[in-house]
N, C-alpha and C positions, 0 to 999 in steps of 0.2 A: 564860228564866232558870232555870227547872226543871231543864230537861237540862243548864244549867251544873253545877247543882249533883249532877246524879247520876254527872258524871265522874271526878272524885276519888276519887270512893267504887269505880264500875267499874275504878278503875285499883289501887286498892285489895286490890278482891276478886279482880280478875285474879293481881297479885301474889300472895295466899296461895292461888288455887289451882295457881298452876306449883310452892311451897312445900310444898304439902297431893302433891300428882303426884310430886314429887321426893322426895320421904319415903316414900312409899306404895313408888316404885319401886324406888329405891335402898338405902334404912335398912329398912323390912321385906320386899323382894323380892319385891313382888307381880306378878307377871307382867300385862301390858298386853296383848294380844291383835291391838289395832288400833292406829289414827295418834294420838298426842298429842298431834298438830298441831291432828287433826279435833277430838278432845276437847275440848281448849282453846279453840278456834272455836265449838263449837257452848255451850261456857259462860257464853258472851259471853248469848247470848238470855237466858238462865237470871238470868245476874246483873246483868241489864237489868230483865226483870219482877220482880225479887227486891228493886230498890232504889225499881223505880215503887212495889210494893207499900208501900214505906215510906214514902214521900211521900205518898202517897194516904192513910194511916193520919195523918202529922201534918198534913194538909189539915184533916183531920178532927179532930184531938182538940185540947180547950183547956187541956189541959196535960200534964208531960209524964208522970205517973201515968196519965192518962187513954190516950195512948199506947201506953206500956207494957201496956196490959190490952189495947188494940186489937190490939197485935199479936201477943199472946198470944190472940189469937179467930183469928187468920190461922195462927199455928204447926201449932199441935194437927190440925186435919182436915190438913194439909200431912202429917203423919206417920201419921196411920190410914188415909185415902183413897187417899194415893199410891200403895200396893204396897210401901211401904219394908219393912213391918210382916206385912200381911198379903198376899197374890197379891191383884189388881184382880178376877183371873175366877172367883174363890171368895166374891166379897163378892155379899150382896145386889142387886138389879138396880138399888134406887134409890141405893146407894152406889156402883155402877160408873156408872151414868151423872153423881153427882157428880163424879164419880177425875177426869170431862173437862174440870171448872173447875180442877181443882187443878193450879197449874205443876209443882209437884214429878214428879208422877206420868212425866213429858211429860221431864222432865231423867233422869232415874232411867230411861228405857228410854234415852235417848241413853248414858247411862254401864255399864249391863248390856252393852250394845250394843255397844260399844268394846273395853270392856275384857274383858270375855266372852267375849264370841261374835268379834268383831274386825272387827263392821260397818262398812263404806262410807256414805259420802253419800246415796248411791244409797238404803238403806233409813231414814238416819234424819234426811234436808232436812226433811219432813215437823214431826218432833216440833223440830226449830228452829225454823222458817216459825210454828208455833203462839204457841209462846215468844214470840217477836219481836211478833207479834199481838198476843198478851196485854198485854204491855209497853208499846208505843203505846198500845193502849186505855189503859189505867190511866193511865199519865203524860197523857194528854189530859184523863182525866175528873179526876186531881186538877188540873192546870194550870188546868183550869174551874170549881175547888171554891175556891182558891189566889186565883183571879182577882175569884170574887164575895167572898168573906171581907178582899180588899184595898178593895172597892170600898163594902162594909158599913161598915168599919172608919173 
């Protein structure tokens, strides 16, 4: 039932990100390096654990204030931890072994990677393969939180 509803949304976020790639490319001429096929393929994991993340958060809040601050506890280290902000290998040792929960970090070398450098498969299946990990876990562990909160109720 879970995964029903995180389809909409993936097909959603698919949408603005070919929207978000075609403005980038096209309207500011930002040079792409590698495949936009791969890009797009590998956003899929990204915006997979990015919607479990949200489920998992209204599993958990009872209401949607409560939510809202939930997911604002998820934002914040997403943008100091990842590398968006600062390099991963310049942060403290217990903030880079953090960097390795955070999905951000893990999507952000797939897109430096691409569109950068113009990396293959070959070097970044890896930070997908994690994504996609990450994503199952969370969508199980709310589908289980979802499950007892229907059976409480």
């Amino acid at each position: 039932m879970l995964f029903g509803k995180l389809l909409p949304y993936l097909g959603i976020g698919f949408f603005e990100l070919c929207m978000i790639l075609a403005f980038m490319r096209f309207v500011f001429q930002v040079p792409i390096h590698g495949n936009v096929l791969l890009l797009a393929l590998l956003s899929l994991p990204y915006l997979f654990v990015s919607l479990s993340i949200g489920i998992l958060v209204s599993s958990k809040a009872n209401s949607q204030a409560e939510a809202i601050q939930l997911a604002f506890l998820t934002f914040l280290p997403s943008i100091f931890f990842s590398g968006y902000i600062f390099p991963r290998e310049t942060m403290p040792a217990i903030f880079y072994v953090i960097s390795y929960f955070i999905p951000a970090s893990y999507y952000i070398n797939i897109t430096r990677g691409i569109i950068l450098r113009g990396a293959g498969l070959a070097h970044l299946w890896l930070d997908g393969l994690v994504l996609f990990a990450m994503g199952s876990l969370l969508l199980i562990v709310a589908a289980r939180r979802f499950q007892k909160k229907v059976i409480m109720a």
